[in-house]
C-alpha positions as CSV (number, residue, x, y, z in Angstrom):
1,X,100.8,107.4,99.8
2,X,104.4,106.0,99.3
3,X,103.9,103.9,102.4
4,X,101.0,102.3,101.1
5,X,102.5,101.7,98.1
6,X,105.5,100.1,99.9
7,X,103.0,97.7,101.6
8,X,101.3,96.2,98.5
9,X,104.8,95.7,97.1
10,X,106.3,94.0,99.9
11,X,103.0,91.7,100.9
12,X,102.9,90.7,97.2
13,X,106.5,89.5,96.9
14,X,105.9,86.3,97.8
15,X,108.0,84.5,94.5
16,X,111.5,84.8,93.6
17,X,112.1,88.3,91.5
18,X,110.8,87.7,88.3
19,X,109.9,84.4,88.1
20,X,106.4,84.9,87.3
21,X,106.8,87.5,84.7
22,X,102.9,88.5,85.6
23,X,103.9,89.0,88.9
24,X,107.6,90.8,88.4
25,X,107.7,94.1,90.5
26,X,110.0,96.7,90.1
27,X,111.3,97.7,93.5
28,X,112.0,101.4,94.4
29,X,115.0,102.0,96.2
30,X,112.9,103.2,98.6
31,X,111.2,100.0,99.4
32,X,114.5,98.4,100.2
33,X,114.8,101.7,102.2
34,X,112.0,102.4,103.9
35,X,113.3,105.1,106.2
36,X,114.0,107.3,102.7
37,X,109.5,107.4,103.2
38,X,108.7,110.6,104.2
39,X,107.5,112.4,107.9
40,X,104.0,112.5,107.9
41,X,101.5,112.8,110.8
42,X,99.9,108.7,109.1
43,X,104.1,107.8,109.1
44,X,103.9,103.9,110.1
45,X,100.5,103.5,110.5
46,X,100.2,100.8,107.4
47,X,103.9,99.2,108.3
48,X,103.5,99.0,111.8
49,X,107.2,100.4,112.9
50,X,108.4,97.2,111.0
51,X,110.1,99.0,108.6
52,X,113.7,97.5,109.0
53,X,111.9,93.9,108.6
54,X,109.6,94.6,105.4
55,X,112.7,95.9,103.5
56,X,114.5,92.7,103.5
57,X,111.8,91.1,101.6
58,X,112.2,91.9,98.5
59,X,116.2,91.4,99.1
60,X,115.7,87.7,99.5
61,X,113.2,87.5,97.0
62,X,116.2,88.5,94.5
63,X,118.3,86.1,97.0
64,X,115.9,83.9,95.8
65,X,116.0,84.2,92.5
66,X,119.5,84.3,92.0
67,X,119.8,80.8,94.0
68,X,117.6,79.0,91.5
69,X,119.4,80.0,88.6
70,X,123.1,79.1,90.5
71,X,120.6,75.5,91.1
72,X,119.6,75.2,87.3
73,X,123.3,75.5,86.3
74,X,125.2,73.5,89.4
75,X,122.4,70.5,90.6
76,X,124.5,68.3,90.9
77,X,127.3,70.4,93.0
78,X,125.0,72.5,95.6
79,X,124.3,70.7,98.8
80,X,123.0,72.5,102.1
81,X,124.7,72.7,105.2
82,X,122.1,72.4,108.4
83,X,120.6,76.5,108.6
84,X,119.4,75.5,104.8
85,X,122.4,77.8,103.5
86,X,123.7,76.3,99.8
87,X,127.3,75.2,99.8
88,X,126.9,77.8,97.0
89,X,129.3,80.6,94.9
90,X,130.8,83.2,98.2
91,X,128.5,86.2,97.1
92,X,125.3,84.1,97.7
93,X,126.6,83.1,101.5
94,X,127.7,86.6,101.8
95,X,124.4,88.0,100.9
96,X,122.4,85.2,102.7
97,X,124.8,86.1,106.5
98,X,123.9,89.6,106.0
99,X,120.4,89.3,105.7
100,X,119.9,86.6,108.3
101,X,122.4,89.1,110.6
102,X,120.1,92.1,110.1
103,X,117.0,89.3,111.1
104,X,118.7,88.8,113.9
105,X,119.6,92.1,115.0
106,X,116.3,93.4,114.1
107,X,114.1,95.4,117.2
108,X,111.1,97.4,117.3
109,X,111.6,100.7,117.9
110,X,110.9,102.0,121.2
111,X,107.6,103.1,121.9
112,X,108.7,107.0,122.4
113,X,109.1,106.9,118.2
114,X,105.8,105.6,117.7
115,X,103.5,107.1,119.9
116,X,102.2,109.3,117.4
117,X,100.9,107.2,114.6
118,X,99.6,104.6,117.7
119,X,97.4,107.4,119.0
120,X,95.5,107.6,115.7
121,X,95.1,103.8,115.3
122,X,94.3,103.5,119.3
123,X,90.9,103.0,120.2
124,X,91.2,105.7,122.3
125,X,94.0,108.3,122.6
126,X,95.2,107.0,126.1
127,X,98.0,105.7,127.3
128,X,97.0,101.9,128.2
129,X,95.5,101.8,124.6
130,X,98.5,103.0,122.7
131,X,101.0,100.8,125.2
132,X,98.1,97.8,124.5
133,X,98.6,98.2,120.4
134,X,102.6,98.9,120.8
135,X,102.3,95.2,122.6
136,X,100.5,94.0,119.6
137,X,103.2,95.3,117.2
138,X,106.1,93.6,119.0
139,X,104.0,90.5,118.0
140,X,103.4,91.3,114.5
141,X,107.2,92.1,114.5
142,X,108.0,88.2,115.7
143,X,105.8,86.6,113.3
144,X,107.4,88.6,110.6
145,X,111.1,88.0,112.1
146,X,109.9,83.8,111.6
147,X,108.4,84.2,108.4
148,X,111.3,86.5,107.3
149,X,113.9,83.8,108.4
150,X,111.6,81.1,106.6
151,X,111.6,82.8,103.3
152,X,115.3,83.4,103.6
153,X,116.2,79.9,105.0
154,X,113.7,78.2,102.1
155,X,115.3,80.7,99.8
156,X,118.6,78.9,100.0
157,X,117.3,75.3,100.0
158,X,116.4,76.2,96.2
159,X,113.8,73.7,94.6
160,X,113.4,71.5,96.9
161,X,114.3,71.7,100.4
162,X,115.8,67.4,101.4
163,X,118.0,68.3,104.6
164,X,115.3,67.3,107.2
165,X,117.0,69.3,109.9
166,X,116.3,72.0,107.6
167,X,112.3,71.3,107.2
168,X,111.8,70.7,110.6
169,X,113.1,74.2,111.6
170,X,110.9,75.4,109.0
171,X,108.1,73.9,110.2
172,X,108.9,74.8,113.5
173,X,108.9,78.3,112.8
174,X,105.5,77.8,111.1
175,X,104.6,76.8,114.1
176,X,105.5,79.8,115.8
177,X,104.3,82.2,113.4
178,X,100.9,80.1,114.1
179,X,101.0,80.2,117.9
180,X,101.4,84.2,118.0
181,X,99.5,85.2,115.1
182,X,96.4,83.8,116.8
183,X,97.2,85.6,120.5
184,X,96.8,88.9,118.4
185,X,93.7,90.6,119.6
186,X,92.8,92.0,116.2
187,X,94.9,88.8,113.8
188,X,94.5,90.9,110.7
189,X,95.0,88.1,107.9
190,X,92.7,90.5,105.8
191,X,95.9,92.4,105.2
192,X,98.3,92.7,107.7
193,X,99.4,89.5,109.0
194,X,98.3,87.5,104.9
195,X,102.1,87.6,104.2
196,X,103.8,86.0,107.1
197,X,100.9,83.7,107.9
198,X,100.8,82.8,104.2
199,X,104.6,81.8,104.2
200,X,103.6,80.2,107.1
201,X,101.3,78.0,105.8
202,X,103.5,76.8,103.1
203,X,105.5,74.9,106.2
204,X,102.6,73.4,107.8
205,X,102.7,69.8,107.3
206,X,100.5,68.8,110.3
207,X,96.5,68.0,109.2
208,X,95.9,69.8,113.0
209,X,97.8,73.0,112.0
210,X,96.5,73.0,108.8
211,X,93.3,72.8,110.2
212,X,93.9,75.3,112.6
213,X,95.3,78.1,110.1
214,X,92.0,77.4,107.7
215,X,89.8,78.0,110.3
216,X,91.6,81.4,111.1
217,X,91.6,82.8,107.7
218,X,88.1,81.7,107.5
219,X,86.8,83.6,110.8
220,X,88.8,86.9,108.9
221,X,86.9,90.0,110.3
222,X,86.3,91.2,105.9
223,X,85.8,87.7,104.0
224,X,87.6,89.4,101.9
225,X,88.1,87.6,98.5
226,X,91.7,87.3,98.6
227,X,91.8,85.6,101.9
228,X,89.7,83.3,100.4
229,X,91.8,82.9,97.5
230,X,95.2,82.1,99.9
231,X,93.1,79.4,101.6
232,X,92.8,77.9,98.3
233,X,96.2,78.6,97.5
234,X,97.4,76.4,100.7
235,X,95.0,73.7,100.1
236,X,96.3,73.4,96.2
237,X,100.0,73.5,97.7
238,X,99.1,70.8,100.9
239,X,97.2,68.3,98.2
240,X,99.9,68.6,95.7
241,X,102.6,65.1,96.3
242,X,105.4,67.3,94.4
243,X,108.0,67.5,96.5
244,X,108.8,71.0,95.2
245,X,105.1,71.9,96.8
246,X,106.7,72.9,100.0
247,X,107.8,76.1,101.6
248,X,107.6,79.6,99.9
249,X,109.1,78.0,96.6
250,X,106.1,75.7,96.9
251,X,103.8,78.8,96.5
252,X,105.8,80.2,93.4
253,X,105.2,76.4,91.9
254,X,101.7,75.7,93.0
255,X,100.9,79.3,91.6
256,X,102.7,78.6,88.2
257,X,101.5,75.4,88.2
258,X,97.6,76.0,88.4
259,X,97.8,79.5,87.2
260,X,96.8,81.7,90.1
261,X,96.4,85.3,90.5
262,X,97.2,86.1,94.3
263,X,97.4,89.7,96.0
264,X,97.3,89.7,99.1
265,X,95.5,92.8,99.3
């Protein structure tokens, strides 16, 4: 149960902390520590081993935060250097090394530690089928580690992201999170993969990849209603000239903006 609580926390923290005060989440300490959850025989099964990934989010959505009100009282004195990071107060670097350091050091864990919950999601308990889904969470785990490195990089870029070095490696990381999401045997973007692939799309700026991420979300296995409701979301966010209406601050604007009510599950 606390696990799938965890989930619908983390996939719905897609603003900075409390910036919607509809959409303002109190995080547990557990959910920025998810290995404080419990042993259960289901352990992992909703978070996929990506525990040390999905905690980080709602660190940079307070990273997030925090950088917008530094921009609303120093405009005119933060720039950006080229990884997006704000020539910004030392605690907000600090915070922002740590958490692209724990990004980068981030690996699944091996598959001895997760053989258990894989056997129950397997389609049959043997041993190419739980090595076959293991493969398909060291994906899940890479579009996460690019979306996780957007959000953070985009976090730090406040408003509006103008270093063009900057947008093009967010875009190329869209790009990525694009290019594996759709090798996935099973893509998920009913639940599972809606977070990063959302943040994804809030990079695209190609028509094709656009295109391209539409036409996934549409072929969803469910047709679930909030699927339906991200497409829109994108659409609202690729339509809108604003040049705010980019990146994951582009969701938090296009949301406020049009008045939205998102969950991603």
């Amino acid at each position: 149960m606390c696990e799938l609580y965890a989930y619908l926390v983390l996939t719905n923290t897609l603003t900075p902390h409390a910036a919607i005060q509809e959409r303002t989440i109190i995080f547990d300490s557990f959910i920025i520590h998810l290995d404080e959850i419990g042993e259960s025989a289901y352990r992992g099964i909703m978070l996929g081993g990506l525990h040390g990934l999905l905690e980080l989010i709602p660190l940079i959505s307070v990273l997030a935060a925090s950088r917008l009100r530094e921009d609303a009282v120093q405009s005119d004195s933060v720039l950006q250097d080229r990884e997006g990071a704000a020539k910004s107060r030392p605690v907000l670097l600090d915070t922002y090394r740590i958490l692209k350091a724990r990004i980068d050091g981030w690996s699944l864990p091996p598959l001895s530690e997760q053989a258990s919950d894989l056997s129950i999601i397997a389609p049959t308990n043997c041993a190419a089928a739980i090595k076959s889904r293991y493969k398909e969470r060291r994906i899940a785990g890479e579009v996460y580690r690019h979306a996780l490195y957007i959000y953070l990089s985009a976090s730090m870029a406040g408003q509006i992201c103008t270093d063009q070095d900057v947008r093009v490696s967010l875009q190329t990381r869209a790009c990525a999170i694009l290019d594996l999401a759709t090798t996935l045997a099973e893509p998920s973007f009913d639940y599972t993969m809606l977070w990063p692939v959302t943040i994804c799309g809030s990079c695209l700026t190609s028509k094709s990849h656009q295109d391209l991420l539409l036409a996934a979300l549409d072929f969803s296995r469910y047709h679930m209603g909030h699927v339906k409701t991200a497409s829109n979301l994108l659409k609202l966010l690729w339509d809108d000239p604003d040049p705010r209406a980019f990146g994951p601050y582009g969701l938090y604007f296009v949301i406020e903006k049009y008045k939205i009510n998102f969950c991603t599950l």
